[in-house]
Every structure is written in structure tokens, then in C-alpha cells.
C-alpha positions as CSV (number, residue, x, y, z in Angstrom):
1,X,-32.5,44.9,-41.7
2,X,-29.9,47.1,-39.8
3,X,-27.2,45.6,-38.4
4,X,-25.9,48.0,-36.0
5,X,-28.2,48.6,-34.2
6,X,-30.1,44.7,-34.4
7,X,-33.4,46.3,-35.9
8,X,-35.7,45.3,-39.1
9,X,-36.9,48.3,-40.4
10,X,-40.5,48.2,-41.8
11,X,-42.2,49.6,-44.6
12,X,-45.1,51.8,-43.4
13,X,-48.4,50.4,-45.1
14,X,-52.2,52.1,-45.0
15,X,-53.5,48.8,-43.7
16,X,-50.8,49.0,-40.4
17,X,-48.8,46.4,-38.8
18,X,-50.1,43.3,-37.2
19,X,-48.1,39.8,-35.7
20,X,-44.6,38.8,-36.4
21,X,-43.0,35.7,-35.7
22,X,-39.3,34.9,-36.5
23,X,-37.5,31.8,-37.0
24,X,-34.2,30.3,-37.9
25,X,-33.6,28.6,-41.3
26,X,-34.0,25.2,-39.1
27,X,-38.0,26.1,-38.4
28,X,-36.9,26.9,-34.8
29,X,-39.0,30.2,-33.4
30,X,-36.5,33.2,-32.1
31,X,-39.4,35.5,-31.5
32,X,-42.9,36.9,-31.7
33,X,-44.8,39.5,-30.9
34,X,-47.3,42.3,-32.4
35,X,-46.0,46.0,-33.8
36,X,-47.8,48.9,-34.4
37,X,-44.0,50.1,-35.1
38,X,-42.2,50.6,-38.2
39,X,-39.2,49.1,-36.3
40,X,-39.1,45.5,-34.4
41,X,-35.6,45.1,-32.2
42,X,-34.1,41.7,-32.6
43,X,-33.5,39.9,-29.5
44,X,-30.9,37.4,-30.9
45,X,-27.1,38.5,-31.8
46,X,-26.9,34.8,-33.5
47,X,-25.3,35.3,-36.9
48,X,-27.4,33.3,-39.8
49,X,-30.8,33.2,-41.9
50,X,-33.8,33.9,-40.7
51,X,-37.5,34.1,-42.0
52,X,-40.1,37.0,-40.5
53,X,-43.5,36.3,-41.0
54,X,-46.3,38.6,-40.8
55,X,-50.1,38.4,-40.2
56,X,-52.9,41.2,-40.5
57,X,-56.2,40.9,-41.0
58,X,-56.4,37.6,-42.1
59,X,-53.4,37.7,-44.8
60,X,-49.6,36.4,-44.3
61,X,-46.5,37.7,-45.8
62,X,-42.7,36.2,-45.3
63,X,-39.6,37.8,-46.2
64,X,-36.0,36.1,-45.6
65,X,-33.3,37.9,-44.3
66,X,-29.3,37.7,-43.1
67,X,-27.8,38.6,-39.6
């Protein structure tokens, strides 16, 4: 995550970049959409925690992160 300029920064895999949804630490959905980006711009300034989850090809990932 970069601050400064309210981006997550991704780490470019063989297998690409599929759907991302984030939420707030209350379960509450801030945003979704599909990359084919290393880079996904955050839409909310709110300071908190937040939890991005990812699905490709039939697998999930989550990662927690600070704003």
C-alpha cells in the first residue's frame, strides 16, 4: 500500500490478476472490481483497516492492510 498517492501496489504473478473486493474491518464492502493492473486506486480517504480479497481462477487470497 502507498499512501500518497491512495494505491495498493501488486505483485506481478505468471497466472495474472483477477477480482478484488475490499472491506472495512466491520465486514462492510468499500469496493470491487477486476485488474489486469499491478496497481488498484483506492476510492476511500477513510483512515482504518481494511482486508483485500482476491479471486483468479477458482482460488482466493486476503491480505490485511492500514490506511
Amino acid at each position: 500500500y502507498e499512501s500518497k498517492d491512495n494505491t495498493i501496489r501488486l505483485v506481478d504473478t505468471k497466472e495474472g490478476f483477477g477480482n478484488y473486493q475490499i472491506f472495512d474491518f466491520s465486514g462492510k464492502l468499500i469496493q470491487q472490481g477486476v485488474t489486469k493492473e499491478q496497481v488498484i486506486k483506492l476510492n476511500n480517504n477513510t483512515k482504518g483497516g481494511y482486508l483485500i480479497k482476491f479471486e483468479h481462477k477458482g482460488k482466493t487470497a486476503s491480505f490485511k492492510f492500514l490506511r
